[in-house]
C-alpha positions as CSV (number, residue, x, y, z in Angstrom):
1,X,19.9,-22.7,-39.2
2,X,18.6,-21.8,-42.5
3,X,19.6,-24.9,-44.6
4,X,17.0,-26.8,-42.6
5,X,14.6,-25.5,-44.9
6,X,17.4,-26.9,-48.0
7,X,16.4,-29.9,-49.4
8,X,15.4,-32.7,-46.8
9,X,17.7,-35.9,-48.1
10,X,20.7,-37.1,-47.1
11,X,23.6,-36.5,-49.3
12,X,25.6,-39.5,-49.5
13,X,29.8,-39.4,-49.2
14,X,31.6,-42.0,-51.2
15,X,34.0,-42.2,-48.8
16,X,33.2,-46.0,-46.8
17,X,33.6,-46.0,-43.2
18,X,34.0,-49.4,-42.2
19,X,32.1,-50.3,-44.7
20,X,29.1,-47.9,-44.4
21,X,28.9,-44.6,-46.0
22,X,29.2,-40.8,-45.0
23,X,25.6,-39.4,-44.9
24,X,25.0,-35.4,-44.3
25,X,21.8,-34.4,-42.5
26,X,20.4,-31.2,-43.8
27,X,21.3,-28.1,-41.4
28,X,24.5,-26.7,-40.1
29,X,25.4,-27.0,-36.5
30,X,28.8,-26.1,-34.3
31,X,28.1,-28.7,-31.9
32,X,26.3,-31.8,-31.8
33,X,25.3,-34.7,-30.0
34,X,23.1,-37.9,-30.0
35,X,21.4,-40.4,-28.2
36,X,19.4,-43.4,-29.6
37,X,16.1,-41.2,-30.4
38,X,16.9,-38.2,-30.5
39,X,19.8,-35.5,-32.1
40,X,20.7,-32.5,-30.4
41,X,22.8,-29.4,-31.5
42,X,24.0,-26.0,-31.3
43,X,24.5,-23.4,-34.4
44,X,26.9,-20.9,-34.8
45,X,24.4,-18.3,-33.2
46,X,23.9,-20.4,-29.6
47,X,20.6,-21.6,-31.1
48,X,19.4,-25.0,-29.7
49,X,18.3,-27.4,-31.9
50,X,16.3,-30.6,-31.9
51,X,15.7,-33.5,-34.0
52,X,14.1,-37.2,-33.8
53,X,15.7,-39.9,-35.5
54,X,15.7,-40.5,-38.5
55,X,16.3,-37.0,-39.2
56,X,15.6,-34.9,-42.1
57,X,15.0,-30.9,-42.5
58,X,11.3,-31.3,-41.7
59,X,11.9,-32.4,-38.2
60,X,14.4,-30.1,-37.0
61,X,12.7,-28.4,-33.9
62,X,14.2,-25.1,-32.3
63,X,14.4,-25.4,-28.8
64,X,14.1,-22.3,-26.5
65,X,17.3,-20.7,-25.1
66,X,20.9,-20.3,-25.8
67,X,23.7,-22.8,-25.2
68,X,27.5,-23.1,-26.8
69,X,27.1,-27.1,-26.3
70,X,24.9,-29.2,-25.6
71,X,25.0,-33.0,-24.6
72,X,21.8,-35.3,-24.7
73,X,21.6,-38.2,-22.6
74,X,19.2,-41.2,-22.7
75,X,16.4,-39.2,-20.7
76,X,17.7,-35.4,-20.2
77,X,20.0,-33.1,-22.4
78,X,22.2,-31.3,-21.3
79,X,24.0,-28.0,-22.1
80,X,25.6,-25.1,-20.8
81,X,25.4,-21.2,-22.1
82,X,28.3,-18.5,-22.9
83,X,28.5,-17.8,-18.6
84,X,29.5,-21.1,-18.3
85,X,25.6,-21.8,-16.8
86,X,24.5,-25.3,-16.7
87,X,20.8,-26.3,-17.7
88,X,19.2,-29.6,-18.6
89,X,15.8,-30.5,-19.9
90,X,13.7,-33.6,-21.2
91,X,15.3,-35.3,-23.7
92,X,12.2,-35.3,-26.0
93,X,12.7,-31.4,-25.7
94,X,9.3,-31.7,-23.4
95,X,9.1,-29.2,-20.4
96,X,11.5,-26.6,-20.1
97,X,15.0,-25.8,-19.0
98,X,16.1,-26.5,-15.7
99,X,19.2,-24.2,-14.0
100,X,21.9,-26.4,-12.2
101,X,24.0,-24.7,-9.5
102,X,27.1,-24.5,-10.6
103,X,29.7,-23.2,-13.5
104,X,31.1,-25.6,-17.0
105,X,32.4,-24.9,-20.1
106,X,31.7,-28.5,-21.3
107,X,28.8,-31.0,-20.0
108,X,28.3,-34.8,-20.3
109,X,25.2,-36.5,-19.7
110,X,25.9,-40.3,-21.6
111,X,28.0,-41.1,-18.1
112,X,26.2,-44.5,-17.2
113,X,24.8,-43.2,-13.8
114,X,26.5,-39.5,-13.6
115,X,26.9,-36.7,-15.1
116,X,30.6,-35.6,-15.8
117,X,31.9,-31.3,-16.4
118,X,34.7,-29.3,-16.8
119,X,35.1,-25.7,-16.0
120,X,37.0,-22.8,-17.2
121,X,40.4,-23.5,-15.3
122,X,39.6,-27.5,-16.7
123,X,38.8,-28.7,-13.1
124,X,36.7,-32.0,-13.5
125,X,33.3,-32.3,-11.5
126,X,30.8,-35.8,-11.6
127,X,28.0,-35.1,-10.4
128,X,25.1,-38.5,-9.7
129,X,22.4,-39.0,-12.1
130,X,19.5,-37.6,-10.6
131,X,22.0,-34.5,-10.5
132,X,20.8,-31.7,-8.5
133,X,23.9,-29.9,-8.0
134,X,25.6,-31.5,-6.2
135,X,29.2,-31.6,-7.5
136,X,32.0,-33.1,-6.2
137,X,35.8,-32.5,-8.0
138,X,38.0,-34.7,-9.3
139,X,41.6,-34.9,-9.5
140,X,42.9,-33.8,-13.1
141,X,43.1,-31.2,-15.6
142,X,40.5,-31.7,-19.1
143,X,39.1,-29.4,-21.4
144,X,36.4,-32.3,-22.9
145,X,34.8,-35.0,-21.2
146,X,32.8,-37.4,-22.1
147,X,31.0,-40.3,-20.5
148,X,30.5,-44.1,-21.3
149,X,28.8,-47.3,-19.7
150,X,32.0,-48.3,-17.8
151,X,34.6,-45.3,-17.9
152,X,34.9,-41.8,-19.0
153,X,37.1,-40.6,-21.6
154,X,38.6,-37.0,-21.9
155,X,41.0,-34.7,-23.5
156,X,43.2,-32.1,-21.8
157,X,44.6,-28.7,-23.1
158,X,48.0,-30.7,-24.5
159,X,45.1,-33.3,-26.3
160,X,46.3,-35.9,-24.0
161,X,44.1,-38.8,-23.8
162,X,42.8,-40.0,-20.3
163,X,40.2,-42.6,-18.7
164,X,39.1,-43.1,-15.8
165,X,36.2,-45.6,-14.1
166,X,33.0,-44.0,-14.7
167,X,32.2,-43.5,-10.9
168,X,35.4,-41.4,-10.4
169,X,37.1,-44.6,-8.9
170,X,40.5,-45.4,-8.8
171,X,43.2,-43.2,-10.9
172,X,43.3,-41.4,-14.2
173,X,45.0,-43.8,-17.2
174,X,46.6,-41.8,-19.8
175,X,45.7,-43.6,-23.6
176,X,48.7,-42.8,-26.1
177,X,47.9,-40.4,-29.0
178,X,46.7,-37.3,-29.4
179,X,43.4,-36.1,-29.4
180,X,41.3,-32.5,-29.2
181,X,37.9,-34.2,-28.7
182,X,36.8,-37.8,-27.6
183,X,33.2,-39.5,-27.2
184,X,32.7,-42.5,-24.9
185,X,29.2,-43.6,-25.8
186,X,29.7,-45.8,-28.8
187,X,29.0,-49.3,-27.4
188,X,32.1,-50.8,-28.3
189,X,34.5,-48.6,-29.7
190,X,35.6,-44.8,-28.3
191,X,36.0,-42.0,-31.2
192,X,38.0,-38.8,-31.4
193,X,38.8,-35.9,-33.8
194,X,42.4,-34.6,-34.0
195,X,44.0,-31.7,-34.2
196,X,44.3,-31.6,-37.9
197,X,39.9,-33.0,-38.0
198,X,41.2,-36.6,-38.6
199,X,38.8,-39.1,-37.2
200,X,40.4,-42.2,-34.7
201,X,38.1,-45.3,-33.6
202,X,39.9,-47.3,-30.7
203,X,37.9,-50.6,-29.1
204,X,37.1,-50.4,-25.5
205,X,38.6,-50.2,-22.9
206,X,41.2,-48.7,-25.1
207,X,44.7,-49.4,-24.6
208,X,46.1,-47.0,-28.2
209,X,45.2,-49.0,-30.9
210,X,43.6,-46.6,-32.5
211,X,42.0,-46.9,-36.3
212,X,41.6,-44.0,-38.4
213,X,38.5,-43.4,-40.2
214,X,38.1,-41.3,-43.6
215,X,36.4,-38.1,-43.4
216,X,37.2,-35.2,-41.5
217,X,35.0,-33.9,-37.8
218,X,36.0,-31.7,-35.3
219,X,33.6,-33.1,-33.1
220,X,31.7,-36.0,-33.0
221,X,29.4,-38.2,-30.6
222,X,28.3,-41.8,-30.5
223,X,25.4,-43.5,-29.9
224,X,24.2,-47.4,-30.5
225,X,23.3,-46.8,-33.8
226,X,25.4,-44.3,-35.5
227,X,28.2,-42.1,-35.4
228,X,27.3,-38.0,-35.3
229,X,29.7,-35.0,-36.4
230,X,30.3,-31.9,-37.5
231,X,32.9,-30.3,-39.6
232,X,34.8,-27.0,-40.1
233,X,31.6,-25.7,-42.1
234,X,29.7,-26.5,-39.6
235,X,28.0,-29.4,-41.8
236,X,26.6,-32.6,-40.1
237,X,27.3,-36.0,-40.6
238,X,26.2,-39.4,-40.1
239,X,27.5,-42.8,-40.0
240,X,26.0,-46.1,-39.0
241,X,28.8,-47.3,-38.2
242,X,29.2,-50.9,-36.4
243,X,29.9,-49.2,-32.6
């Protein structure tokens, strides 16, 4: 992550979202992810990085280990490696990495009360907050997951939408559109990135009325204050949106 060490402002992007505006935060990141303090991400190289909020290049922190992506929660992050190996650590980036039993291509930790996976055949797996390991399946097929306060939101290898009560209750909803990657932990409103890195806001509970945002992401997370993303060139971006 070299460009950390760029200049340290934001670079503003006259595109308005909502009436906010684009901002990039110094660095370049595959994958990244946000909660209320704190930003978490992955380079092209596996690298974990960490940075409090506001960030800037100065407070970009490199976290021991390697993981393809990373998830941070409101007290633990976390993330899983190239073996599909799950690991989670203090938020803060305190302490040091914890090894989960277990195998996931893709990890969320914003599930109010559990922590939600897929694996490499897109099996689903919750697992309760304290999770130890203990994982239990649930019916479906997703390759991205992502939890919220009430439900949990994911994509599957057609980029189907689906939703489902955040305990694992009741039965998956399908959402119409298409989407290749959805977050669930805007307070308000769920966002996704297309296939062609268009941006979609829908209101929760989310029945398809989905808004499209300028810009262009191929991932993105949600937080309270602020919508987080990353683009084809690996850039980051931030809007403070109204979530």
């Amino acid at each position: 992550m070299k460009q950390l060490k760029a200049s340290w402002w934001f670079v503003a992007c006259f595109a308005a979202v909502y009436g906010q505006n684009w901002g990039q935060i110094p660095g370049a990141l595959k994958h990244v992810s946000a909660s209320v303090n704190y930003i978490w991400g992955v380079n092209s190289a596996d690298q974990i990085w960490m940075c409090r909020n506001p960030c800037s290049a100065a407070n970009w922190v490199q976290i021991p280990g390697s993981l393809k992506q990373v998830d941070a929660g409101d007290m633990e992050a976390w993330g899983v490696n190239s073996n599909d190996d799950i690991y989670k650590r203090n938020v803060d980036g305190s302490g040091s990495w914890t090894q989960l039993p277990g195998k996931l291509k893709h990890v969320s930790a914003s599930g109010n009360g559990y922590i939600w996976g897929v694996n490499s055949n897109d099996d689903i797996y919750k697992c309760k907050k304290p999770c130890t390991g203990g994982w239990e399946q649930v019916p479906g097929k997703l390759k991205q997951i992502d939890g919220g306060y009430d439900y949990v939101y994911g994509v599957n290898s057609n980029n189907d939408i689906f939703t489902l009560p955040v305990d694992g209750s009741g039965s998956w909803r399908q959402i119409p559109s298409k989407l290749k990657h959805v977050t669930a932990s805007g307070t308000h409103s769920i966002f996704g990135t297309a296939p062609d890195d268009s941006i979609w806001r829908c209101k929760k509970p989310c029945i398809g009325e989905w808004e499209r945002i300028d810009g262009g992401l191929m991932q993105c997370d949600a937080t309270i204050n602020g919508l987080f993303g990353v683009n084809s060139a690996n850039n980051i971006w931030r809007s403070a949106l109204g979530l």
